[in-house]
C-alpha positions in Angstrom: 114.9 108.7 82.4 112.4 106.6 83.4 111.5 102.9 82.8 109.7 103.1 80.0 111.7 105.8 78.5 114.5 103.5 78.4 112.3 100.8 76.6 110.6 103.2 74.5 114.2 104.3 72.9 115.1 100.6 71.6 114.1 101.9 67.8 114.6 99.7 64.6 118.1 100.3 64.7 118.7 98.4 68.0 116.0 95.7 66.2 118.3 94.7 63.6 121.3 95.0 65.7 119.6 92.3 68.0 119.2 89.8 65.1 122.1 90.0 63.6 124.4 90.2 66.7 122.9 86.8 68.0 124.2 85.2 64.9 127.5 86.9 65.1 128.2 85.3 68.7 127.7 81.8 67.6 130.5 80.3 65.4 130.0 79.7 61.4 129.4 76.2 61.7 126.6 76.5 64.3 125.0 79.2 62.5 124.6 77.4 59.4 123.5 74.7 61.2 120.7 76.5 63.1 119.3 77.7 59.5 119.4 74.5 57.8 117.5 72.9 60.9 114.7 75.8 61.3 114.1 75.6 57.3 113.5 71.6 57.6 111.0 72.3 60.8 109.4 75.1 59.0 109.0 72.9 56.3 107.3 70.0 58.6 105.5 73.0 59.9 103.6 74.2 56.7 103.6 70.9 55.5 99.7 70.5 54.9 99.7 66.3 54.4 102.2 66.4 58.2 100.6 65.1 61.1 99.1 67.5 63.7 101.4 65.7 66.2 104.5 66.1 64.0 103.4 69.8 63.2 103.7 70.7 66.8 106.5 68.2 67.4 108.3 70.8 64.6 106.7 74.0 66.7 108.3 73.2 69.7 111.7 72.5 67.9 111.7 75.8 66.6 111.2 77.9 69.9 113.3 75.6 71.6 115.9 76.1 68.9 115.7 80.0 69.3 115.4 80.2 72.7 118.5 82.0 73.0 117.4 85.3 70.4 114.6 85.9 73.4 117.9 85.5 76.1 119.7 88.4 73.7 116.7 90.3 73.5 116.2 90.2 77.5 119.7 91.3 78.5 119.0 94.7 76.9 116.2 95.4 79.1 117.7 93.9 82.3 117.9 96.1 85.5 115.1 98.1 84.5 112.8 97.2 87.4 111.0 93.6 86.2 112.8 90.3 87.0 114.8 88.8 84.1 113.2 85.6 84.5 109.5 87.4 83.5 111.3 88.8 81.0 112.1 85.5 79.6 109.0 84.1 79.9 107.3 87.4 78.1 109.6 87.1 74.9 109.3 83.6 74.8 105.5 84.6 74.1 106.8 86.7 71.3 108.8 83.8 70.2 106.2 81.8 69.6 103.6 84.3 68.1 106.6 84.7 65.3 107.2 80.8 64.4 103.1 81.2 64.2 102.9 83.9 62.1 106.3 83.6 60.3 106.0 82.5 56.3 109.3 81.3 54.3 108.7 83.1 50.9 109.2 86.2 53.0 112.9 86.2 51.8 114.6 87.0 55.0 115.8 85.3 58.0 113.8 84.1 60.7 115.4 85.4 63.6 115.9 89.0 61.4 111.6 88.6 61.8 111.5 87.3 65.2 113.2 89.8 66.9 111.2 92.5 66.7 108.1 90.3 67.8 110.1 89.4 70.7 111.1 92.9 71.3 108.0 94.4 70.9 106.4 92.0 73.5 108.9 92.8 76.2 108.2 96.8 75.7 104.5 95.6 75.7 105.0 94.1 79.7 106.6 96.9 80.7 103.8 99.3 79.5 101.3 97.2 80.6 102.8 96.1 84.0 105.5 97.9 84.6 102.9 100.2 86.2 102.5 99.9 90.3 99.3 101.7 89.6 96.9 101.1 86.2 96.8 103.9 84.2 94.4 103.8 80.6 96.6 102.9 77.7 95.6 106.5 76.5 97.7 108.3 79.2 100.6 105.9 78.5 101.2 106.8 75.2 100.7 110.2 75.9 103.5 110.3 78.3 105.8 108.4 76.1 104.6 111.6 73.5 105.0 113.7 76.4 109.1 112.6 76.8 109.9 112.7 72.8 108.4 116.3 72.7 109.8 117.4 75.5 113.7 116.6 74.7 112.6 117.7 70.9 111.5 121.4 72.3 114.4 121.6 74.9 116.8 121.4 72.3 115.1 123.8 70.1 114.1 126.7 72.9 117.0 126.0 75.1 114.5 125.5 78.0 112.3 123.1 78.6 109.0 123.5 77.2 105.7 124.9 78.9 102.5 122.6 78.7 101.0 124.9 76.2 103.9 124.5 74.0 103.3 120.7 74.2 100.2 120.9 73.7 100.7 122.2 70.4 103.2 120.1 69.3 101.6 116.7 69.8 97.8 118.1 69.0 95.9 117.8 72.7 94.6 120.3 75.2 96.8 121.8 78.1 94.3 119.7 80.2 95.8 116.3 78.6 99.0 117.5 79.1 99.1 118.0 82.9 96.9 114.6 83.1 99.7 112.9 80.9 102.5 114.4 83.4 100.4 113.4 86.0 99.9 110.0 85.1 104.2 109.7 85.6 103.6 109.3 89.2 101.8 106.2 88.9 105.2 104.5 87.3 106.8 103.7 90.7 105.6 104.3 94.0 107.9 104.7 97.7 107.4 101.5 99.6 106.2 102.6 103.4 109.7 100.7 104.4 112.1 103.1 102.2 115.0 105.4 103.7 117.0 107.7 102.0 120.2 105.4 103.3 121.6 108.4 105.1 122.5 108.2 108.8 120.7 111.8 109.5 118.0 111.4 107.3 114.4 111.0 108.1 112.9 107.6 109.1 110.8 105.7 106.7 107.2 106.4 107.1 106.4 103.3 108.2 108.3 103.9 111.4 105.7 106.8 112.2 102.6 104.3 111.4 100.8 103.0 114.6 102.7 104.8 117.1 100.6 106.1 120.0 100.9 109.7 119.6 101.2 111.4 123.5 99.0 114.8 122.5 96.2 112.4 122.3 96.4 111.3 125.8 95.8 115.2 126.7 92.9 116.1 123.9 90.2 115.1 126.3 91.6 117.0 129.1 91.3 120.1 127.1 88.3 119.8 126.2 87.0 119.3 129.6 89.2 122.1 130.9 88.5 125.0 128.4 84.9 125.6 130.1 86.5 125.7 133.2 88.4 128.4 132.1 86.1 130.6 131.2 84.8 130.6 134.6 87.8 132.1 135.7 88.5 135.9 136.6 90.2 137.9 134.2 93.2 138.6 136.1 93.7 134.5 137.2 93.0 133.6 133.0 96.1 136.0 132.4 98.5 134.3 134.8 97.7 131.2 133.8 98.3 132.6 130.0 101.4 134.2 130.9 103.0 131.1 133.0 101.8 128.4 130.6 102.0 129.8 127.4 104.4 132.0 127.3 106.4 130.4 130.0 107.1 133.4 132.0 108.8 133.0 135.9 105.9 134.0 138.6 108.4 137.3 139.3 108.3 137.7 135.5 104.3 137.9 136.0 104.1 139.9 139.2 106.4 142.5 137.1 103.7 142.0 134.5 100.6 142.4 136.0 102.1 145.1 139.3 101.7 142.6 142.4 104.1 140.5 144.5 106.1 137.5 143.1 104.2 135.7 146.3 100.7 137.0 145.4 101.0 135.8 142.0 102.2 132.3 143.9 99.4 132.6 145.8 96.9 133.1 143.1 98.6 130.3 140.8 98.2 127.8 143.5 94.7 128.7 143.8 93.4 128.6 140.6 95.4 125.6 139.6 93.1 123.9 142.9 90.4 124.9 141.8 90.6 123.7 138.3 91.5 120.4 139.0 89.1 119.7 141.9 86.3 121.0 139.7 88.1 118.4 137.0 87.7 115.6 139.2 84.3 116.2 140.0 83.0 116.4 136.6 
């Protein structure tokens, strides 16, 4: 499961749990205490005849008093591939659009609202920059329909589902499928540096990066050589084929071609002469 699979399954369950949990871990006392202090701010806050500087004054106390709901809210998404100090910073944002938007006559508590801003704007950096490559918004919530379709259908078939299948479950071509299963690999990418941490396994690619390859020393040689070649005599282009690419012995090639293992010498010195004084001259 990926990333955003694992973000994408905190439902309104796990919402509520998150609220009520962060009051459970603080004693009676300090609860109470915490409520009483953040209906007096909110108070100052919607207070129309307050101050502007005693407004914010009252702002700040109230993200600063609930700084720790955006901690509990963090821990559930830690070790999923973003730092837990961004994490922080990203709910803290959610925080904050809460004690904005939140209103008192609402009849519920204010962390029971908050959470699920602060929540919500954590699975919001993740699908937004949890990405090593940008992908449209489009393809990312087709993939997350993608994943719910797909465990829905494998359950049901016993198999897992074809893209046409898909398709037809979420409403979209075959053609938006593959682009939304496509779009998967732009989640994570292999750093250049990465092993598989085995002692026989391959080397990372980077080691194979800017080495001077020693065929390369040779093309030009080839090139120059190959016309050469074909000035040769049919039977001296055979034993050069026969003793340089197929690696036969010189008896191996007299057998071959019906002369002497010291003719074929003979002939081998020759030719091999001749091509590399003409090779120098040119």
């Amino acid at each position: 499961m990926s990333t955003t699979d694992m973000v994408d399954d905190t439902g309104d369950d796990t919402v509520g749990a998150t609220a009520a949990d962060t009051l459970d871990e603080a004693p009676p006392s300090a609860v109470e205490q915490v409520r009483t202090r953040s209906a007096e701010l909110f108070a100052v806050l919607h207070d129309d005849s307050a101050g502007a500087g005693e407004r914010a004054l009252a702002r700040d106390d109230l993200v600063h008093l609930h700084l720790s709901l955006v901690e509990h809210c963090a821990r559930r998404f830690r070790n999923r591939g973003e730092p837990f100090e961004d994490l922080l910073q990203v709910g803290t944002i959610g925080l904050i659009k809460a004690v904005d938007r939140f209103e008192t006559d609402r009849g519920v508590e204010f962390s029971t609202y908050a959470t699920p801003t602060v929540i919500g704007e954590i699975k919001r950096h993740f699908r937004d920059k949890g990405w090593a490559i940008r992908v449209p918004r489009r393809l990312q919530e087709l993939r997350m329909q993608i994943g719910g379709a797909t465990g829905e259908l494998t359950q049901k078939l016993g198999r897992s589902p074809t893209p046409r299948e898909l398709a037809e479950v979420i409403g979209c071509t075959v053609e938006e499928i593959m682009e939304g299963i496509e779009s998967s690999h732009a989640y994570a990418t292999l750093s250049l540096d990465a092993t598989d941490d085995s002692d026989d396994g391959p080397p990372a690619m980077l080691a194979s990066l800017g080495v001077e390859d020693a065929s390369i020393e040779h093309v030009e040689i080839r090139e120059s050589i190959k016309p050469l070649l074909e000035g040769l005599g049919e039977r001296e282009k055979r034993i050069l084929l026969l003793r340089f690419f197929k690696n036969m012995t010189q008896s191996q090639i007299a057998e071959e071609i019906g002369v002497s293992q010291m003719h074929v010498s003979r002939l081998l010195t020759r030719t091999l002469t001749q091509l590399r004084t003409s090779l120098e001259q040119d």
